[in-house]
Backbone as a chain_set.jsonl record, in Angstrom:
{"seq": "XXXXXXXXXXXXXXXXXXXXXXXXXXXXXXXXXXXXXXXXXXXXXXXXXXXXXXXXXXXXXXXXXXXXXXXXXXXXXXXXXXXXXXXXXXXXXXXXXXXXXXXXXXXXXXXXXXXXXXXXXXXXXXXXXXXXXXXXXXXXXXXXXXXXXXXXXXX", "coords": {"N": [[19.285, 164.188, 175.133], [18.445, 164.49, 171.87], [15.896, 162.947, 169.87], [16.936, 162.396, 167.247], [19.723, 162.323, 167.226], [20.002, 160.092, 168.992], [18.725, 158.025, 167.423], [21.178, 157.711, 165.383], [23.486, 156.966, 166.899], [22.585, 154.552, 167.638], [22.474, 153.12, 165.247], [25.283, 153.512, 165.056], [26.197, 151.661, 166.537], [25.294, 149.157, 166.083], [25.734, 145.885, 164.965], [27.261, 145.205, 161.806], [26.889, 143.176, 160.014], [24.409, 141.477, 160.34], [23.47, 138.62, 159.964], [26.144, 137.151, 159.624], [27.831, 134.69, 160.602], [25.936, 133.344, 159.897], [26.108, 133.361, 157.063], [28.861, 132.996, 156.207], [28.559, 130.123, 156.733], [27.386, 129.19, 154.993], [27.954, 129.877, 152.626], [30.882, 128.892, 152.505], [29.808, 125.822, 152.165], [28.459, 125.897, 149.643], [30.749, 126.396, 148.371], [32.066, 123.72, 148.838], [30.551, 122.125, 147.658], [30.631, 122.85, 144.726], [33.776, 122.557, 144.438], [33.177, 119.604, 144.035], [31.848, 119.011, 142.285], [31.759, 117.899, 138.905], [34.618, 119.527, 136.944], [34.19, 120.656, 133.731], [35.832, 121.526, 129.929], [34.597, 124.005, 128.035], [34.266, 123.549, 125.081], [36.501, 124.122, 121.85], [35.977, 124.021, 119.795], [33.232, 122.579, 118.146], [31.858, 119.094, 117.743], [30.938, 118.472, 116.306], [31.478, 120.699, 113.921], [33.841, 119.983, 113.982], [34.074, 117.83, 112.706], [33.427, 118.401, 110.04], [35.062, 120.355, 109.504], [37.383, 118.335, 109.201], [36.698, 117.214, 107.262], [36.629, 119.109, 104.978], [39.265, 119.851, 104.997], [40.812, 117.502, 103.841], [39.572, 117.966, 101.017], [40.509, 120.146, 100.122], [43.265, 119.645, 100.614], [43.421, 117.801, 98.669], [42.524, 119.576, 96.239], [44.992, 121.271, 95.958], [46.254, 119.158, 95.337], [46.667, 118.548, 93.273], [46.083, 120.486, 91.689], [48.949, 122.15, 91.842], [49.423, 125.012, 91.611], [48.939, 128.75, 90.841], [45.988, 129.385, 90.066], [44.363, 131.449, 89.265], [46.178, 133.476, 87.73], [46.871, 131.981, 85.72], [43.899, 132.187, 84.139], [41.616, 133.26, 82.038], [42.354, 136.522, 80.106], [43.809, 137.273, 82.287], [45.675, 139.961, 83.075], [49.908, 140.595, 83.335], [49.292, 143.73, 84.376], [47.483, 144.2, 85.831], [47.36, 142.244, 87.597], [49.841, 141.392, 88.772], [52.494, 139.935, 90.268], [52.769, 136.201, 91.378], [52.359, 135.24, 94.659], [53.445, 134.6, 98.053], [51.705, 131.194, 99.879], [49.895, 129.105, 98.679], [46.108, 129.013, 98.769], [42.799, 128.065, 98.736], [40.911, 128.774, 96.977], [37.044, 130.102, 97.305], [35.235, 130.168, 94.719], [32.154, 130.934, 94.504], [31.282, 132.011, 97.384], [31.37, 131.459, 100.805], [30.106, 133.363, 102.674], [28.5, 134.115, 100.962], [26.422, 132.24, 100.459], [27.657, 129.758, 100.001], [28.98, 126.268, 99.327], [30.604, 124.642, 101.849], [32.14, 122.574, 101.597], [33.375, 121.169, 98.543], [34.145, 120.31, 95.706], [33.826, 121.48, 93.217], [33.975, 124.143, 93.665], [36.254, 125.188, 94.281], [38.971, 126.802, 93.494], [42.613, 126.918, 93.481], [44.691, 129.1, 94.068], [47.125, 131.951, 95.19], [48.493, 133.901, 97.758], [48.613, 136.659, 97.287], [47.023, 136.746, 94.645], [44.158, 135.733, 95.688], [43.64, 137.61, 97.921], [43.338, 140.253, 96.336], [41.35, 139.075, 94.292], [39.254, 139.44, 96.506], [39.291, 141.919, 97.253], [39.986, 144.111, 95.448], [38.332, 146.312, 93.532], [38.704, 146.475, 90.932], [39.791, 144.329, 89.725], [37.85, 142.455, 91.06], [35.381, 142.77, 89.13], [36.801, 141.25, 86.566], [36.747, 139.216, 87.886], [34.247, 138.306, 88.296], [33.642, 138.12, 85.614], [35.048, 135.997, 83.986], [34.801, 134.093, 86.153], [35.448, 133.436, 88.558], [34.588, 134.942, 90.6], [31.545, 134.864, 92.135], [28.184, 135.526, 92.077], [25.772, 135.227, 94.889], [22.717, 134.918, 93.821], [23.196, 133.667, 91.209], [24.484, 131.619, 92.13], [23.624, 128.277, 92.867], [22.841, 127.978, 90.326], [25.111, 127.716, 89.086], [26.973, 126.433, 90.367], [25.514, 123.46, 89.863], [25.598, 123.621, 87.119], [28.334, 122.822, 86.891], [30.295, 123.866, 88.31], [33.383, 125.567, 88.682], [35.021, 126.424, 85.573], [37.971, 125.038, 83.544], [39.915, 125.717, 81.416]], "CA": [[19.59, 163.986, 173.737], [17.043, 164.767, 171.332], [15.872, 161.618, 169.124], [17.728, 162.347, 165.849], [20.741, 161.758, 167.806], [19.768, 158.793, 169.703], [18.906, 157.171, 166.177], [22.321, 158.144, 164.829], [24.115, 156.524, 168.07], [22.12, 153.226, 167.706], [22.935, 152.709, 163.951], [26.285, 153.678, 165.015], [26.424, 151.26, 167.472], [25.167, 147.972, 166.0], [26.712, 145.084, 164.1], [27.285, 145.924, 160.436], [26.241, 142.275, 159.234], [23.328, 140.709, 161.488], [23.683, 137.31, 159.629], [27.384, 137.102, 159.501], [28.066, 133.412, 160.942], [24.827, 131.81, 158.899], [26.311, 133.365, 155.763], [30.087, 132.264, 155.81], [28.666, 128.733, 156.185], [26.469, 128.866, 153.711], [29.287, 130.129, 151.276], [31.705, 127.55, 152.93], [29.057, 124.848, 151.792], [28.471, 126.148, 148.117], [32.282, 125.92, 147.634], [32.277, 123.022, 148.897], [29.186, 121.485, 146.122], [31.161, 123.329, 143.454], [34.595, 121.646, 144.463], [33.09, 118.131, 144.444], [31.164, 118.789, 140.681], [32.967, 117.504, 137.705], [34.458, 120.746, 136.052], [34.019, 120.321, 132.325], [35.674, 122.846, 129.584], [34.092, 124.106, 127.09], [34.859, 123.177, 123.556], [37.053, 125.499, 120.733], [35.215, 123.798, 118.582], [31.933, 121.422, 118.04], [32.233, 117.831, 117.19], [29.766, 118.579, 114.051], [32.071, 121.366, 113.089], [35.367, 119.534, 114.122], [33.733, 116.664, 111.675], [33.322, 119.345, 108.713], [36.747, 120.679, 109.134], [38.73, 117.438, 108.998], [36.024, 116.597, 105.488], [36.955, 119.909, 104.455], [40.835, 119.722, 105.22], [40.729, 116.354, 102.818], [39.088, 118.391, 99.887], [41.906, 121.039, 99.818], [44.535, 118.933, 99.869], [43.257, 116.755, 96.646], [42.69, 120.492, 95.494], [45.776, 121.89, 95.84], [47.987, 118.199, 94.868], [45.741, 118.127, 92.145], [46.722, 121.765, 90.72], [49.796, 123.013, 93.086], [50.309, 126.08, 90.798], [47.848, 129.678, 90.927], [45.037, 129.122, 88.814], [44.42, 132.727, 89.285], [47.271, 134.135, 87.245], [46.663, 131.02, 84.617], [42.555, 132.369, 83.855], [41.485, 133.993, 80.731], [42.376, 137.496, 80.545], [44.882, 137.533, 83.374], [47.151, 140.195, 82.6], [50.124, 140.95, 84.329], [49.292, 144.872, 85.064], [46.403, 144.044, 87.148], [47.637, 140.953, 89.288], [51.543, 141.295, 89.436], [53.174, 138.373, 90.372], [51.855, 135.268, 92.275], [53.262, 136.064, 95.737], [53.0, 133.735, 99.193], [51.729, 130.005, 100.247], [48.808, 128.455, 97.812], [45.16, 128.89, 99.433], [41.68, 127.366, 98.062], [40.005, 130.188, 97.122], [35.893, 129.808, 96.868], [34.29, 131.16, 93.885], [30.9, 130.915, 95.22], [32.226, 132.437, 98.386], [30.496, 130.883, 101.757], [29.409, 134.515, 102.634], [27.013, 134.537, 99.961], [25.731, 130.961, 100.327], [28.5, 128.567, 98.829], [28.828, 125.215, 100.095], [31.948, 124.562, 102.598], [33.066, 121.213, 101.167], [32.928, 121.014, 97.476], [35.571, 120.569, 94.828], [33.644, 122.36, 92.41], [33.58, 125.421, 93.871], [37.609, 125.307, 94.802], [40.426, 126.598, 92.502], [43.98, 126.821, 94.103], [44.875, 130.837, 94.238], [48.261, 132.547, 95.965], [47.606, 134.575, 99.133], [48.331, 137.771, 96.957], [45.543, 137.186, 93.954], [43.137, 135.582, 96.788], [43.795, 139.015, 98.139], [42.754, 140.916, 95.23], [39.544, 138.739, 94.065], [37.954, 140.05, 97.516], [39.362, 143.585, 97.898], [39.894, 145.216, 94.681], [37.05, 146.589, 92.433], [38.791, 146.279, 89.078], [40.218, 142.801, 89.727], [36.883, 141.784, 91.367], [34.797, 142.783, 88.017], [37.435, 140.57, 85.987], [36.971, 137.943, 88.485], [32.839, 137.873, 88.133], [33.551, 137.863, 84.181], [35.924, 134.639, 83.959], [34.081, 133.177, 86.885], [36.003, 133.476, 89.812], [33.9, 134.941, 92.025], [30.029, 133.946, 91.512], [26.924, 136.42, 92.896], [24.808, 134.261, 95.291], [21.817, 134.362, 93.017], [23.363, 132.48, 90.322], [25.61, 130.149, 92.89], [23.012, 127.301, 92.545], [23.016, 126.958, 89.237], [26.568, 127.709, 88.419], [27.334, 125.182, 90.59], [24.882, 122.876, 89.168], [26.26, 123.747, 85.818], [29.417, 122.443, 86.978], [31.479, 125.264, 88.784], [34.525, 127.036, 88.102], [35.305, 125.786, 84.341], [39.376, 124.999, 83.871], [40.032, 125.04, 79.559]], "C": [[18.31, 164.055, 172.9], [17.049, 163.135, 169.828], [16.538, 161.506, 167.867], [19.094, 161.78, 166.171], [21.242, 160.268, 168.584], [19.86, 158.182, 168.404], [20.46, 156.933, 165.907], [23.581, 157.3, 166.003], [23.727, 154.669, 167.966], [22.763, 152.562, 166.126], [24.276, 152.172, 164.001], [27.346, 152.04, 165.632], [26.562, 149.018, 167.058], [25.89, 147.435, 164.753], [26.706, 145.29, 162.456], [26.366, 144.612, 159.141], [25.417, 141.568, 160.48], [23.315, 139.293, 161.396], [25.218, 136.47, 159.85], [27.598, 135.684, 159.657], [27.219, 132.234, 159.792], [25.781, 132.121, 157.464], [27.622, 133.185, 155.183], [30.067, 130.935, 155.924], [28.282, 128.22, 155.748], [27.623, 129.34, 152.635], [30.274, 129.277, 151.23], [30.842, 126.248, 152.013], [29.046, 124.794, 150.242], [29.935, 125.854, 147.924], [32.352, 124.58, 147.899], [31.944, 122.006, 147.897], [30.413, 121.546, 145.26], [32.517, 122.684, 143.022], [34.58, 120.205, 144.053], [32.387, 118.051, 142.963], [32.205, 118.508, 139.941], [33.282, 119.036, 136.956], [34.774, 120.12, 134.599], [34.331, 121.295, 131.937], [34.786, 122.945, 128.582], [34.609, 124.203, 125.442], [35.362, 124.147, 122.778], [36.202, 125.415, 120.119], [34.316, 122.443, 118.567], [32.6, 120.535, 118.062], [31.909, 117.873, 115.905], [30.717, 119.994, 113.326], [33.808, 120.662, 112.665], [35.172, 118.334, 112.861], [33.978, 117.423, 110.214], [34.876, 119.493, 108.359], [37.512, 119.755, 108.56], [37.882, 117.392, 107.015], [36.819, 117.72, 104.624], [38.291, 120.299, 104.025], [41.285, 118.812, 103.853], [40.704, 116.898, 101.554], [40.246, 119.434, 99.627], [43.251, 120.348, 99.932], [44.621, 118.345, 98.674], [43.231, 117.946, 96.355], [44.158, 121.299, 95.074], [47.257, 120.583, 95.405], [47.464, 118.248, 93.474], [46.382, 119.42, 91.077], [47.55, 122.579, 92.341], [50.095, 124.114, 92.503], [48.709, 127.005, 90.789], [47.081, 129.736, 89.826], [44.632, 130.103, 88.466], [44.85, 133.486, 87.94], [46.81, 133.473, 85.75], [44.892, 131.456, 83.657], [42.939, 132.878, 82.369], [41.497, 135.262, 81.011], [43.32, 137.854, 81.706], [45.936, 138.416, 82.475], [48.18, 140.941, 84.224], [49.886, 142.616, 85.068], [48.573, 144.762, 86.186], [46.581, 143.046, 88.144], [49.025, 141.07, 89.457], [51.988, 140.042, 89.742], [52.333, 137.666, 91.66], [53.514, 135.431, 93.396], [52.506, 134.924, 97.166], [52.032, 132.262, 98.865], [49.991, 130.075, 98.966], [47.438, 128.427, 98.975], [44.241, 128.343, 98.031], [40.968, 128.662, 98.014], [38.885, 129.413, 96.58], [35.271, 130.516, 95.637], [33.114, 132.129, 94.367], [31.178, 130.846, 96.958], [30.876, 131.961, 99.544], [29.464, 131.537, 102.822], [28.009, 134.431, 101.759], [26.856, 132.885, 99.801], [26.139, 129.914, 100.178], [28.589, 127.352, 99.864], [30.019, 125.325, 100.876], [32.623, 123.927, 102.33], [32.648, 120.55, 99.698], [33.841, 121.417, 96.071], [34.62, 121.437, 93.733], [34.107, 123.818, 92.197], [35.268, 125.786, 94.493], [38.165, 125.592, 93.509], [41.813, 127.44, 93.615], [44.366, 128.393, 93.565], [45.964, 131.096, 95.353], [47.601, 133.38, 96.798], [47.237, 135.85, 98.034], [47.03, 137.942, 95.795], [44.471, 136.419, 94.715], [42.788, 137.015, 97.579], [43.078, 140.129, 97.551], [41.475, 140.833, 94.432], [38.77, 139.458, 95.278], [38.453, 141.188, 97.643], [39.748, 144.434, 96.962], [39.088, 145.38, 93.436], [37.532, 145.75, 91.271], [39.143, 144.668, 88.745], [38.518, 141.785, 89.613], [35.66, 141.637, 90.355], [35.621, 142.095, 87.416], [36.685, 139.464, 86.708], [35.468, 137.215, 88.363], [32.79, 137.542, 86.864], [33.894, 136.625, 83.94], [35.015, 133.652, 84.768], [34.822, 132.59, 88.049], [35.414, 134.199, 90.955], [31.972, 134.855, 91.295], [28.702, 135.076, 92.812], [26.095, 134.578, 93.635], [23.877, 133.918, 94.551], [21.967, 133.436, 91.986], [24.339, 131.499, 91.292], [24.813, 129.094, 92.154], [23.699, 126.776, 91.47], [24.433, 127.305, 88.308], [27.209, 126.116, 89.047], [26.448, 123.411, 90.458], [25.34, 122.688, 87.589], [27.825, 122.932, 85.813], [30.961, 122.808, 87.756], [32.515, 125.637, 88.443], [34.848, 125.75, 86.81], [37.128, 126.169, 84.152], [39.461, 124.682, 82.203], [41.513, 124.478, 79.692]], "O": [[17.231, 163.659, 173.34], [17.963, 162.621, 169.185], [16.688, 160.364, 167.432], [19.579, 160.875, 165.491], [22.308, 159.661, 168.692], [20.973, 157.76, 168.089], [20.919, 155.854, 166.281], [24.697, 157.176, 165.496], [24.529, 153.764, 168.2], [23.469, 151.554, 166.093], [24.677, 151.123, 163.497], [28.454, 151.576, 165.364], [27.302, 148.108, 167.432], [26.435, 148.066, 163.848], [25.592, 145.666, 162.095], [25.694, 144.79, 158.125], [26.0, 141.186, 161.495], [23.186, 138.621, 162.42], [25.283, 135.293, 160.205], [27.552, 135.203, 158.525], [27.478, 131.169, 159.232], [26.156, 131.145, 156.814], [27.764, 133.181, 153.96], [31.018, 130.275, 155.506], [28.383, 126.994, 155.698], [27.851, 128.522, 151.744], [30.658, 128.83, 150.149], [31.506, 125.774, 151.091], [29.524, 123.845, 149.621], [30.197, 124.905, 147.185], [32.85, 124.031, 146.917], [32.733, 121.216, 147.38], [31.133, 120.569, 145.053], [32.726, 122.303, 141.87], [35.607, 119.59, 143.766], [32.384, 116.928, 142.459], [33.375, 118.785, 140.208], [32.352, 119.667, 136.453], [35.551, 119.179, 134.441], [34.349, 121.498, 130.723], [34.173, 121.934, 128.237], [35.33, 125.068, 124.944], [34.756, 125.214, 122.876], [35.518, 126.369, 119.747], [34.764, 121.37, 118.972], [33.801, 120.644, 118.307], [32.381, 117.485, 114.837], [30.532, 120.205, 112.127], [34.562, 120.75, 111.695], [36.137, 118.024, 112.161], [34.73, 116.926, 109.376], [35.599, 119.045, 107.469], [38.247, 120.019, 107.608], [38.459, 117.514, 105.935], [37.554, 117.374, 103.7], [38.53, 120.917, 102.987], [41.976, 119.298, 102.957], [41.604, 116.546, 100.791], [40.869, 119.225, 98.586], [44.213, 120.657, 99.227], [45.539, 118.33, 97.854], [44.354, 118.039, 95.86], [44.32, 121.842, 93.981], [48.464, 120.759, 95.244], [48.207, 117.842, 92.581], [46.97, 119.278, 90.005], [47.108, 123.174, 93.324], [51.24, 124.461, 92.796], [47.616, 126.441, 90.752], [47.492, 130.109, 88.727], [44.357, 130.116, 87.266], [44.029, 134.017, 87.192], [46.463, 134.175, 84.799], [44.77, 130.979, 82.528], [44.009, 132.912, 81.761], [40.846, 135.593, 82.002], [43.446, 139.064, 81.892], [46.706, 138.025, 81.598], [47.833, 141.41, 85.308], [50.266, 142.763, 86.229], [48.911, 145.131, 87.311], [46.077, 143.006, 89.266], [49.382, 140.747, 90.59], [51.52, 139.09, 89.117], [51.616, 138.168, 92.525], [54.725, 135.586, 93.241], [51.326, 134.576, 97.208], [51.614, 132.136, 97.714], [49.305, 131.054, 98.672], [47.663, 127.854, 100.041], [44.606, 128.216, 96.862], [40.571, 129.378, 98.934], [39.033, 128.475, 95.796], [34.781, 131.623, 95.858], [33.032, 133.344, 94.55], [31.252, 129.809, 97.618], [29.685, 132.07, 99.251], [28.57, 131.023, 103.495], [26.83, 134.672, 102.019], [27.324, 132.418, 98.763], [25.372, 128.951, 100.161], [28.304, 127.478, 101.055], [30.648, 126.327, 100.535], [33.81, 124.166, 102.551], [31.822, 119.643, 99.596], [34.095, 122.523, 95.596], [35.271, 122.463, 93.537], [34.448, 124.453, 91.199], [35.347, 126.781, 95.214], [37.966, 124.872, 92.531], [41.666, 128.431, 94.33], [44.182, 128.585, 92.363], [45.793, 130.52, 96.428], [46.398, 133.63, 96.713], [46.068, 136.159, 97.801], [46.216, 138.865, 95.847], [43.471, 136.57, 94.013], [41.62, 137.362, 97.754], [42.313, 140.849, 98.191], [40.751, 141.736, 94.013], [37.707, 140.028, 95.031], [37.794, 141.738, 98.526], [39.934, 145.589, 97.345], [39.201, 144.647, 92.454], [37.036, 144.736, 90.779], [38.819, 144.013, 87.754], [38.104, 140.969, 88.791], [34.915, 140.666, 90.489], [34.776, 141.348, 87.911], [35.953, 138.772, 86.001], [35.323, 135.993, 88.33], [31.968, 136.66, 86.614], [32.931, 135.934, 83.608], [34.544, 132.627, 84.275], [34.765, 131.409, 88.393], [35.765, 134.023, 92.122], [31.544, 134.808, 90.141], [28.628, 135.132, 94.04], [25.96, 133.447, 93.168], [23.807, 132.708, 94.336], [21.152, 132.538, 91.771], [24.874, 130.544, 90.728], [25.103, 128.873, 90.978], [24.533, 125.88, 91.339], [24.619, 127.133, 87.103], [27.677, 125.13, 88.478], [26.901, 122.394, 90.984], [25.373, 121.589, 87.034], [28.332, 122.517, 84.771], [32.093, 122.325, 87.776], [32.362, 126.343, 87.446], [34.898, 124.537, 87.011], [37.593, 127.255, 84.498], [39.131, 123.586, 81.75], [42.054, 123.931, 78.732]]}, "num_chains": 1, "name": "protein.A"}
């Protein structure tokens, strides 16, 4: 037999795992550790956010018992061609939107808005220029001191 073959015969020949025995009771063992640790899950949500939420939850309800009707529709300049009718469940819409800097928990910066003109302040141009005029939606640079000034003004 010439040695290329011999190699090829020996390879052929021997056990595929050399460890085999040490390393199913070393894997046996690790399961075993891992069984006997406390499993813990992992949270949806913080404690420091779960804290915010409930503060935040609080502030929209006084907002919305406070004025249950679309403040939206009610602004200066609201006409109906451009908003159509107030349509679905009452949300808190932000002026000073939390994207561009606004606080999270802050009656100022809340007025009570229908899904459909909540809808329309963030996704249509012509609305959304109305809505910077009146003062329904607020550029980050002036947030501060709009909301310093007092925030969304209700005549």
């Amino acid at each position: 037999m010439r040695p290329r073959e011999q190699k090829r015969l020996y390879h052929k020949n021997r056990p595929r795992h050399k460890f085999w025995p040490d390393t199913v009771q070393h894997n046996r063992r690790i399961h075993e550790v891992q069984t006997q640790l406390k499993k813990s899950r992992i949270r949806r949500i913080s404690k420091k956010a779960a804290r915010e939420a409930r503060a935040r939850k609080k502030l929209t309800d006084a907002q919305l018992a406070e004025f249950p009707f679309c403040e939206v529709f009610r602004a200066p300049g609201a006409n109906f061609e451009t908003l159509g009718f107030c349509l679905g469940p009452l949300h808190v819409h932000e002026p000073w939107t939390r994207a561009r800097g606004g606080p999270k928990a802050d009656r100022r910066n809340m007025v009570s808005a229908c899904d459909h003109h909540n809808d329309l302040i963030s996704q249509d141009a012509d609305v959304m220029a109305w809505a910077h005029r009146v003062g329904l939606l607020v550029h980050a640079h002036d947030g501060p001191a709009w909301l310093e000034a007092g925030g969304y003004k209700r005549d």
